[in-house]
N, C-alpha and C positions, 0 to 999 in steps of 0.2 A: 675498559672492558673489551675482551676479543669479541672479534665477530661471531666466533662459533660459539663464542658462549652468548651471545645477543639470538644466532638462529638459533641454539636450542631453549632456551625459555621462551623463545615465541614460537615452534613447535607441540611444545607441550602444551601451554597457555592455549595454542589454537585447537587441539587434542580436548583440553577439559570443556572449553565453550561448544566446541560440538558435540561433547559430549552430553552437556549439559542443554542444550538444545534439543540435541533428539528425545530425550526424556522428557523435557516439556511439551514437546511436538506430539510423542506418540499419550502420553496423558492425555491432552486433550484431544485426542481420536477418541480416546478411550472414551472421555466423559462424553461426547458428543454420540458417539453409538449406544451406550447405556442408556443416555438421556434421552435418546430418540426411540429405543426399544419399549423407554417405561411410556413416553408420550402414544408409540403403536397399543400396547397392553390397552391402556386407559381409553382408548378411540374401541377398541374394539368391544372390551367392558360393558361401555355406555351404548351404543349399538346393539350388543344382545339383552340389553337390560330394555333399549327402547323398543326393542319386536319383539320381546316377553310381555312388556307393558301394551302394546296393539292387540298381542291374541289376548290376552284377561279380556280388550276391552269388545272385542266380539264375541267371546264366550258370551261375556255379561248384557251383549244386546241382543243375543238369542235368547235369553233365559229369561230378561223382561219379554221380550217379545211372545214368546208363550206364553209368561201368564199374562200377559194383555191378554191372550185370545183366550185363557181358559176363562177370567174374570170379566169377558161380554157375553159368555154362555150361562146357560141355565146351571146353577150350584144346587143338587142336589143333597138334600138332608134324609138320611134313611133313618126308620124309627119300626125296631119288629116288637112285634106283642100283643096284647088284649086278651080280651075274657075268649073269645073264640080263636081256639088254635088252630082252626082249618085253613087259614090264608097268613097274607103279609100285608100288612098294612104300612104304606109309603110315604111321608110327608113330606114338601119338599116348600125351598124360597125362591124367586127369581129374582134377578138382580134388581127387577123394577121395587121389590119389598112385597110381591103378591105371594101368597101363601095358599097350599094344595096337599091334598091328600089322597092316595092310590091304594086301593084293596086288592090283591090277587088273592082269589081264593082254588084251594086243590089239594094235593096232596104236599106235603110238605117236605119230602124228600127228592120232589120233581124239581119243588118251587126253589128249592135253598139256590142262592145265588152264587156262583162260583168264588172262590175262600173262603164262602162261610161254611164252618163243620156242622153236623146236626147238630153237635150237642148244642150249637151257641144258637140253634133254630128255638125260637120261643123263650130267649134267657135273657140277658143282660149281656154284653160282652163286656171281657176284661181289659184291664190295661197290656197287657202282653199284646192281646190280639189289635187293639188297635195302635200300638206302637206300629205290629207288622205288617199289619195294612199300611199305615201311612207309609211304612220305608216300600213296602211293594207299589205305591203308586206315586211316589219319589225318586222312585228309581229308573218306573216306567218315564216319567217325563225328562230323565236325565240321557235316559237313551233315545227320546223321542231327538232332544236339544241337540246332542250331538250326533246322531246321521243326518240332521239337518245341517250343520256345523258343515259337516264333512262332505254333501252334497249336494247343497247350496253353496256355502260361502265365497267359493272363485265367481261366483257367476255376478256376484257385486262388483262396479267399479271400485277401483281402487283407492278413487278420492274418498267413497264413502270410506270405506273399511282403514284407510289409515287419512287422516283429516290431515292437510297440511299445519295448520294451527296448531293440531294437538301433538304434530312432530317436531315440530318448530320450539314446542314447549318441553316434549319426552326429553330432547336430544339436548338442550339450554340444561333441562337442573339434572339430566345424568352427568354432562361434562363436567359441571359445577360440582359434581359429589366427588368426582374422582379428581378435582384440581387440577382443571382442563379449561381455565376460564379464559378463555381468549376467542375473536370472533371467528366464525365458519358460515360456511355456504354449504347448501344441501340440494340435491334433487330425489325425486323418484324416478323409473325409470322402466320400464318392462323389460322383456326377454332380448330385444331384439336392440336394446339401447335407447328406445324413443322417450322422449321425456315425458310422463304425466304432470307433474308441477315440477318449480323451481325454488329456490331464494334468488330475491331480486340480483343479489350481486351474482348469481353464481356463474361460471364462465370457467371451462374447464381444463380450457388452455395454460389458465395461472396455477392449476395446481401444481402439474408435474409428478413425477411417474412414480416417487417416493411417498408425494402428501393425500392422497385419494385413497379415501377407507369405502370399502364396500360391503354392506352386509343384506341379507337375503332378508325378506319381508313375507310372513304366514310361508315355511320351508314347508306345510305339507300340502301345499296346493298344488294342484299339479304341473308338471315342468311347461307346458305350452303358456299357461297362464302365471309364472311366475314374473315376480317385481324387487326390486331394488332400490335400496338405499344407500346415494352414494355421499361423502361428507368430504371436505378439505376444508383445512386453515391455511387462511392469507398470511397472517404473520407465524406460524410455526416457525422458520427457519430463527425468527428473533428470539421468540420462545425458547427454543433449543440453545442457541447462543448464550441469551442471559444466563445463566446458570456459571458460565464461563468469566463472567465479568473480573473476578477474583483470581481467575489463571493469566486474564490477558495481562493485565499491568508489569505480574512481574514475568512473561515473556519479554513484554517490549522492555521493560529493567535489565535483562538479560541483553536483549543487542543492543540497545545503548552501552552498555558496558562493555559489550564485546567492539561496540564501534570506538570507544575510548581507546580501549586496550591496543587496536590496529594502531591507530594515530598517533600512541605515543612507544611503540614499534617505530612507525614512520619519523616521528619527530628524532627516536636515539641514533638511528641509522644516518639521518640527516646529520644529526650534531654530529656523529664520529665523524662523516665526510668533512664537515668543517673544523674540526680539528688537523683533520690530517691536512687539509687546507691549509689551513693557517699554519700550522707547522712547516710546511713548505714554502708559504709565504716568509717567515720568520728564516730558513735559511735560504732563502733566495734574496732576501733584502740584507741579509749579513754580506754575502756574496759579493752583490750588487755597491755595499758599500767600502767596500775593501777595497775595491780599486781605483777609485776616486782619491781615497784617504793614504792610498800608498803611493801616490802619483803627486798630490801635492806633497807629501810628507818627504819623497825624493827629490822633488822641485824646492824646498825648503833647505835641506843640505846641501843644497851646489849653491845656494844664494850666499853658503855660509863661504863657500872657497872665496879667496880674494881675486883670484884669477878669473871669476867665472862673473865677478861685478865690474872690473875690467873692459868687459865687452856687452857693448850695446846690445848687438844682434842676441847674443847669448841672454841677454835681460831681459828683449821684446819676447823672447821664445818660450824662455821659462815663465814670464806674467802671462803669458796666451793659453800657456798648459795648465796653468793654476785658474786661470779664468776661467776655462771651460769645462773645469775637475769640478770648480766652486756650480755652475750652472748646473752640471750634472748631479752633483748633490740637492743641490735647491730642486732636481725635478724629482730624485727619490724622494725626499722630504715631502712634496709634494701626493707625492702617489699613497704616503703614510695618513697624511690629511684628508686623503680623499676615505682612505678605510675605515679613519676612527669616524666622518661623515656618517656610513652605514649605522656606528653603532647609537645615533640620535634617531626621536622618532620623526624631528621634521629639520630640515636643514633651514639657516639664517640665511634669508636672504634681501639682498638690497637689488630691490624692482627699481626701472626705471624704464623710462621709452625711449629705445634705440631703434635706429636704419637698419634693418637684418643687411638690404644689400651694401650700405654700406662698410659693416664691419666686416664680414663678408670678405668684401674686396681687400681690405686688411688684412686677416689674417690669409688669405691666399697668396699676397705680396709678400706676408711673411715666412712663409714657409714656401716659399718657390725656390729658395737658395737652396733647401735643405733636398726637395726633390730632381732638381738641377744634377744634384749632386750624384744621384744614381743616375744619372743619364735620361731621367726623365720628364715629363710636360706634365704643368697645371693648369687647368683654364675655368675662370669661374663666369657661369652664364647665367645673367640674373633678369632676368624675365618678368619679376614681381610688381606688380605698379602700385598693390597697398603693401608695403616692407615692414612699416613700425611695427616695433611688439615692443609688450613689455615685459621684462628679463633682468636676470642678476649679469650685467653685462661679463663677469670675471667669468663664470659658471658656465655664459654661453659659449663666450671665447674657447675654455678648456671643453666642453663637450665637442667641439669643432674640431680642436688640435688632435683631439683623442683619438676618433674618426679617422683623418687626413695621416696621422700617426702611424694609427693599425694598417692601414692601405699601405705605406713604404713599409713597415717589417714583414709584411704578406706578399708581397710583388712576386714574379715571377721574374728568375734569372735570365733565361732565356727571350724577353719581350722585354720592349722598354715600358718603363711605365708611365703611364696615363689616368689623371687624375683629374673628374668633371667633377664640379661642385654649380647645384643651379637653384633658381630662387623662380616659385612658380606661383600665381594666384590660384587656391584651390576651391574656394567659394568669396561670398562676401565677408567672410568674417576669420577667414583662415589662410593661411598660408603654407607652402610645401617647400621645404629644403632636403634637397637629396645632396649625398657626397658618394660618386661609382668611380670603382675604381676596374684595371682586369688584370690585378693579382691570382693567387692560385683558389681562391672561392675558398666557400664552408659545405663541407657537407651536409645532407639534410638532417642527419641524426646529431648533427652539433646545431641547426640553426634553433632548435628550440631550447636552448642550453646557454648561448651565449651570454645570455644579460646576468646570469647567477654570478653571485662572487665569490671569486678565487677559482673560478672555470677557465679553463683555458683549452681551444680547440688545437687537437692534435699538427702539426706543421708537418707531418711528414720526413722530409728529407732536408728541410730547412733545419739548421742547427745552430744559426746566429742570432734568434729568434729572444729575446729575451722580458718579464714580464713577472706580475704577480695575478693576474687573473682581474683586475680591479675595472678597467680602462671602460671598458660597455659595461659593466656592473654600475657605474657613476653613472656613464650617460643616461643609460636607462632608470638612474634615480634622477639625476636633475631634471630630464625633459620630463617626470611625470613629476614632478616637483612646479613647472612650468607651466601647468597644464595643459605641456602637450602629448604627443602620441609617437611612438616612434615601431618602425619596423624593415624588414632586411629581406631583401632577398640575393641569390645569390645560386651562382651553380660553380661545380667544382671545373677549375681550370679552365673559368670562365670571367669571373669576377666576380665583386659585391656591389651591392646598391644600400647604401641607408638613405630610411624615407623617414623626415623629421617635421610632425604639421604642429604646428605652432597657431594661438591665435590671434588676431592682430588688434591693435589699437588705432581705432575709425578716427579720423581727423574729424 
């Protein structure tokens, strides 16, 4: 697949999930300010329902409270008539049960007592008339109730006139009607913000500037004497939330699958680079093998001239060329084994307890010919006084060669090279092997690159340079195979340093 066809289906792909994101984003704005709208509605509801519910209940303590006071006064019973029409004759109960009768006698159009007509002077009255009396002195005590209402009532404290208890209770089963059952805190409050009572939890710093419902208490009192009721819910915000329970899941379904979708973006992009990899691997070791193969394959031919078996020199020459064509294969060969290595998930190894500084000194001896050879020095300085580990002895050899390897095809032309290799105690149970070299370095944007396989950092102006990317791909698999730890530093056209800790085996 090309790339541009890889960018644009993960363009588009990234196009639809934010697309698809912002719509579940802005939905649940949505439901979350609807749902807080309806939860405002419902606060507010129940607060004017519970100050409708406080004035009933002082209408209705005025209204007993006058006829308390009419029912400890004298209850008059009027009674008109008799054989003598010259007066009125009055009979009356008192509430102790004493019974009394009052004669006014005179003229009877003086006497008649205000609503009553002449005609009903000396008669029986009707039901009409005493309907209208009673609504005229019904009506009278309704307006007595209410200027009392209206010019008494402020002059009550407040505790009386709305009872915490009986608030506590208004404001519990209005919430409860309107489907508000969750707990709150309330206070009262007068003009000037001072609190007349409380709920135990209330604290109004936990509300915050959205959850504090306010409503007015008796609004026709007057403004110096007005009070308030203020209410918040502790958990509203969950309140508000729950309702969401069923959008969250499949948001988070949505970035899970969007975080899938990246990673296997990231994972195709990776594979193409190791194809092109190994693709290049694959003609680079055809490359690599052709020259070996046409070297002995022409050393083979002259073996066949009779002239050329004739002479010794000619035979030591041609066995040395084949000799070292055959080594050089056996290390391609090698370099092949180390890749198919990669494709296992753990590599076969035979542990044993070796000398670090001893081997060490080996293979530095052994490859001193080979650095000799560019005109340069190796010196191995081994400082370690616990050395054993234990190690696939083949695996640590070649992690060592690999090292000492990449340092002579890195060298700098212009400087001789110089190759430390040292062995240090780094605790009690651990050990440090570094191999520096002061080749032409790595830069910083390849050191974090190196250990990947089929990676190879740029050389510049180096062109004899030759390789499949494998070399620290291995070592960085074997020493974490070893349970050790390896890492590099380095500056450019300055050298490298690999730092190799390993841990030891305690005699």
């Amino acid at each position: 697949m090309k790339k541009s066809t890889i960018w644009a289906i993960t363009i588009i792909m990234a196009l639809t999930f934010a697309g698809l994101l912002y719509v579940q984003v802005m939905y649940m704005k949505n439901m979350i300010k609807m749902r807080d709208d309806q939860f405002s509605e419902g606060v507010k509801r129940s607060l004017y329902a519970v100050t409708t519910s406080l004035e009933q209940d002082e209408t209705k303590y005025y209204i007993e409270e006058d006829i308390a006071q009419i029912e400890t006064s004298v209850l008059p019973r009027f009674s008109v008539g008799g054989k003598d029409q010259g007066g009125i004759e009055m009979s009356f109960t008192t509430v102790d049960g004493d019974q009394g009768s009052l004669i006014l006698k005179g003229d009877l159009t003086k006497l008649a007592p205000p609503g009553v007509s002449m005609q009903a002077v000396g008669k029986q009255p009707t039901m009409h008339e005493i309907l209208r009396n009673q609504y005229l002195y019904q009506r009278s005590l309704l307006d007595e109730v209410i200027f009392r209402m209206i010019s008494q009532s402020s002059n009550r404290p407040i505790a009386q006139r709305a009872d915490s208890a009986r608030v506590a209770t208004y404001l519990r089963m209005e919430f409860d009607n309107n489907g508000l059952e969750l707990p709150f805190e309330f206070a009262v409050v007068n003009r000037t913000g001072a609190v007349t009572y409380k709920s135990p939890g209330y604290d109004p710093q936990e509300a915050g500037d959205d959850n504090m419902f306010v409503q007015t208490l008796f609004p026709n009192d007057a403004k110096s004497a007005m009070n308030y009721i203020k209410v918040y819910f502790p958990t509203k915000q969950d309140y508000i939330l729950s309702s969401l329970r069923y959008i969250i899941p499949a948001f988070i379904l949505t970035f899970i699958l969007l975080v899938v979708f990246t990673y296997t973006i990231f994972l195709t992009f990776r594979q193409k680079k190791l194809t092109e990899m190994k693709n290049d691997f694959v003609n680079n070791m055809t490359h690599e093998f052709k020259t070996p193969i046409s070297t002995i394959s022409l050393a083979a031919q002259m073996l066949n001239d009779s002239s050329v078996r004739k002479s010794q020199n000619m035979l030591e020459h041609i066995s040395g060329v084949i000799n070292e064509e055959t080594k050089r294969l056996r290390f391609l060969v090698e370099k092949v084994l180390q890749m198919s290595l990669f494709e296992r998930q753990k590599a076969t190894l035979k542990l044993q307890d070796i000398d670090a500084n001893v081997a060490i000194a080996n293979i530095v001896h052994t490859f001193k010919i080979k650095v000799e050879k560019y005109g340069g020095q190796i010196e191995a300085v081994l400082n370690a006084q616990q050395s054993v580990v234990n190690v696939d002895e083949m695996h640590f050899t070649n992690v060592l060669f690999n090292l000492l390897d990449n340092a002579v095809k890195y060298r700098r032309e212009d400087t001789p090279l110089r190759l430390v290799v040292t062995t240090r105690d780094l605790s009690a149970d651990k050990i440090e092997i570094s191999v520096q070299d002061n080749g032409i370095g790595i830069r910083k944007e390849d050191l974090r690159k190196i250990f990947e396989k089929f990676y190879r950092v740029s050389t510049g102006n180096v062109h004899d340079v030759k390789g499949f990317g494998l070399g620290l791909a291995y070592v960085h698999k074997m020493v974490k195979e070893l349970k050790g730890d390896i890492t590099v530093e380095s500056e450019l056209n300055s050298g490298t340093k690999f730092i190799i800790i390993l841990p030891i085996t305690k005699n």
